[in-house]
N, C-alpha and C positions, 0 to 999 in steps of 0.2 A: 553518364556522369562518372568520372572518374574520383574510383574511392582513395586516390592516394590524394586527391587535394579535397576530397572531404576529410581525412584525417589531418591534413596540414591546419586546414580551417578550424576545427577542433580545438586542436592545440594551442592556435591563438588565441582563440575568446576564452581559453581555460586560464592561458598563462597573462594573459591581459595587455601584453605590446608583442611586438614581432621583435623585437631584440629578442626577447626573453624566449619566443617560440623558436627563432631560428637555434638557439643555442642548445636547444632540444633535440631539434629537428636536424641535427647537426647539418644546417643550410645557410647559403649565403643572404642575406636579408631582400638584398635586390629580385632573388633567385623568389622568394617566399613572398615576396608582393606581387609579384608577376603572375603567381599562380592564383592568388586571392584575386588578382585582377581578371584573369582567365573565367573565375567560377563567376563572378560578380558580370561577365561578358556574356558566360551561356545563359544564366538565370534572368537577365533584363533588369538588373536590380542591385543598388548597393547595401553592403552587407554587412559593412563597418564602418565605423565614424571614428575619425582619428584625432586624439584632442592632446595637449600638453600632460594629462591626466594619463593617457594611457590611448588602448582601445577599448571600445565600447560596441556589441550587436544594433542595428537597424531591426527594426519588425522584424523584416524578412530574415534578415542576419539570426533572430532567435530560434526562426520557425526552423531555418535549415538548421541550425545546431543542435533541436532537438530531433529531428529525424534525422541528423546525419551518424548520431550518436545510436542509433537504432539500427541503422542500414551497416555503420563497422563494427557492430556488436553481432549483426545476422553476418555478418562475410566472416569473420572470428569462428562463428558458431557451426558455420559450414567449413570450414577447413577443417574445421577439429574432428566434424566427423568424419568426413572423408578419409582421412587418413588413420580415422580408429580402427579396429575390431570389428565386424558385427556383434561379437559377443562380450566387446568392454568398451557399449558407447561411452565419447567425450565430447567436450564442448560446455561450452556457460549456460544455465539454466536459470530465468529470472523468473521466483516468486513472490508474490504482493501478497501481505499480509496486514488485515484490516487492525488499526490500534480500536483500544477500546474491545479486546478479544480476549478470547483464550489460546488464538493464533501465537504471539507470544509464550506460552509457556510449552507450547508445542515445539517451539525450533530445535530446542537442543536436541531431543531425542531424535526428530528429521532427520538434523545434519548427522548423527552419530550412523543413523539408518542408509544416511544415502552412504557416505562418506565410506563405512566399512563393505555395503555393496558395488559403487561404483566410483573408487577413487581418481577416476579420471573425469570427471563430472565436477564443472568448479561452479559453483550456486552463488547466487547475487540474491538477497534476500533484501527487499521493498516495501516499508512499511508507510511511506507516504509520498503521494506523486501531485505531479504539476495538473492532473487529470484523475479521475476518478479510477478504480480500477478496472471497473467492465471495460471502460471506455480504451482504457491502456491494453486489457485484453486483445480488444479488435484491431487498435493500433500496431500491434507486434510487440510494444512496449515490453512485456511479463510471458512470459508462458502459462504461466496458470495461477490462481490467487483462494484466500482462503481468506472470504467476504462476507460481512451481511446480506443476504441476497435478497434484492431491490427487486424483487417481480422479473419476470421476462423483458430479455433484452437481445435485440435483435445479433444474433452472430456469437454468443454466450450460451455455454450448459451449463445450468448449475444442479449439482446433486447437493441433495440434503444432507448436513452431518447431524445442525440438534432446531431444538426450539426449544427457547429457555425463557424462563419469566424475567421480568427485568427488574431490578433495586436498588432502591436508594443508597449510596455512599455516602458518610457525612465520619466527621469526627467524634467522638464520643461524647465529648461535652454540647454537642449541637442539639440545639433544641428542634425537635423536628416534629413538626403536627403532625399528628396518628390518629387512625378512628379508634371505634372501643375492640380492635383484635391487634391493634399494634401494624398496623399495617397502614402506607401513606395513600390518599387519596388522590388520582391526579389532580382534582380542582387545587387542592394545596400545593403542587409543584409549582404554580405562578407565582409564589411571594417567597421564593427560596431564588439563591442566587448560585449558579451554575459552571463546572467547568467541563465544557466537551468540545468535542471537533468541530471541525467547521459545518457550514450547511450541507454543502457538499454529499456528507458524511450520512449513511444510512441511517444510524443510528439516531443522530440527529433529527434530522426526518424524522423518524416514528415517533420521538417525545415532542418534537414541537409540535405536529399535524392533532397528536393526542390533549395538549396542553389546551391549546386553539379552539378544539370540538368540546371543550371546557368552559372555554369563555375567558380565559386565561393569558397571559402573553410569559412565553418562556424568557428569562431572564440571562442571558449566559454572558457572565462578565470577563473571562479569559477564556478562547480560544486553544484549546493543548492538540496538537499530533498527538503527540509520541503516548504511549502509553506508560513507559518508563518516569517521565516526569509526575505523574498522577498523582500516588499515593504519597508522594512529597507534599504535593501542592493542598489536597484535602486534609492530609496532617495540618498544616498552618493556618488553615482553617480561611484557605481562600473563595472556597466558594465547594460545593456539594459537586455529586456526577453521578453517572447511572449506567450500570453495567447488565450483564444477563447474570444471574446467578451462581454459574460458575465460575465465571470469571473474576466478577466480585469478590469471592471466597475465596479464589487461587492469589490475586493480586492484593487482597484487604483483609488477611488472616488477623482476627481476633484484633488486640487492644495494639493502639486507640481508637480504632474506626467499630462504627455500627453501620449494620445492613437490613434494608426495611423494605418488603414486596411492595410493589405499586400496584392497586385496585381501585376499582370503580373508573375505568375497566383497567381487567390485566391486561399487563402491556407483557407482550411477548417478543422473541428477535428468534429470527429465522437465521441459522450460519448454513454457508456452502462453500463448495469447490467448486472455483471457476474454471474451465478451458475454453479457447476456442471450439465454435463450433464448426466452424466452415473451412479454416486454413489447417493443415497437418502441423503434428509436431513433429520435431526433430528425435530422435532415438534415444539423445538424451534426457529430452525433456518430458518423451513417453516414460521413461522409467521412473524418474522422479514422478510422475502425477501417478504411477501405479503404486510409490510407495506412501504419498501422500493420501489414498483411498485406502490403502490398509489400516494406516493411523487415525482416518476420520470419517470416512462414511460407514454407516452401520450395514452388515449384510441382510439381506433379504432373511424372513424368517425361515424358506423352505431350505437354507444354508446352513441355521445353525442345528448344532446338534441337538436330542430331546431333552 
């Protein structure tokens, strides 16, 4: 398959009519359907739908646009190195970073770390995808990711960073049922009303499967990715959320939020570093996951010093 008309393809479902790609593309229009007619000839399948509106992806039209978007980002990824250094790889390195973390407060210091060790190294940082992130792992989608880790998963390593207990966010005037040590019960997370990820979402997972063996049904009235939005949204007092401990403390410092352990039972959250297990990394994206284990996995006891 030719990646100059996966990148042509690209271009058009980004810019949304072929006037508008060709002008890009600095290509004749006639010249630039021919080739969409070409890929649309090799694949058995139409790929766009052309309407008074603009253009529009077919199924197929989406599937190739999100793998074709992966395949010029690996051909990108291998020029770059090839023509580096051995000893100043470069290329684009993509990390996913789970919201609802301390993933987040991690970045800046990362990219200061990568950025002053290997300035030829340009990072794409991914905090929420059309797929889960294991799943984007095995995809080629990311190079490596800094996740809740979901149990084993076929074609995925995950090393341990922490295991944190997990707590309630609320706003400080929110009345929040407590047993007698101040602390939330999960049977009481059923009649609170919630803002968190999708289901999708690790974390997720663990409070509703928890909420459920309660007898409970989790309530979650907005939906949030981002983790940036958050602490706006529990200020205005839209609905509670639930973090691991550290995180809570780093994104909900002090007034007007209160933070409350969840017991009976604790609910804990496993964080890790994801890579591939099976496919290689690139040189670039070896160095970054070496400096992402300096900053987050703990050493071995016989490591540190007495």
């Amino acid at each position: 398959m030719d990646t100059r008309r996966l990148r042509y393809f690209v271009t058009i479902v980004d810019c949304g009519t072929i006037t508008r790609a060709a002008e890009m593309l600095y290509l004749a229009q006639p010249a630039l359907s021919q080739h969409v007619s070409a890929l649309e000839a090799e694949l058995g399948q139409q790929l766009l739908v052309r309407s008074h509106k603009g253009i529009t992806p077919t199924n197929a039209g989406r599937s190739l646009y999100r793998y074709a978007q992966e395949i010029l980002r690996l051909e990108e990824s291998v020029q770059r190195e090839i023509r580096s250094d051995d000893d100043s790889p470069s290329g684009t390195v993509a990390i996913g970073l789970a919201s609802y973390s301390l993933a987040s407060t991690m970045t800046v210091p990362l990219l200061q770390a990568i950025r002053s060790r290997y300035p030829r190294i340009v990072m794409r940082l991914v905090e929420t995808l059309t797929v889960i992130h294991s799943q984007a792992l095995r995809m080629g989608q990311i190079d490596a990711a800094l996740i809740y880790d979901p149990g084993p998963v076929r074609g995925v390593r995950f090393e341990r960073v922490s295991v944190d207990e997990l707590y309630l966010v609320a706003p400080d005037w929110f009345e929040i049922p407590l047993d007698e040590k101040g602390d939330v019960p999960v049977a009481a997370l059923g009649g609170l009303q919630f803002l968190l990820p999708s289901r999708t979402h690790t974390l997720r997972k663990l409070v509703e499967q928890a909420v459920h063996q309660a007898d409970g049904e989790l309530e979650v009235v907005i939906e949030i990715e981002s983790t940036r939005l958050l602490a706006d949204a529990v200020a205005l007092g839209l609905g509670v959320t639930i973090l691991p401990k550290p995180a809570a403390e780093a994104l909900f410092p002090g007034d007007p939020f209160v933070l409350r352990r969840i017991v009976d039972p604790h609910l804990v959250a496993a964080f890790a570093l994801a890579t591939p297990d099976q496919q290689p990394l690139s040189a670039a994206a070896e160095a970054v996951v070496e400096v992402l284990r300096e900053f987050t996995v703990p050493r071995p006891a016989s490591c540190l010093g007495s």
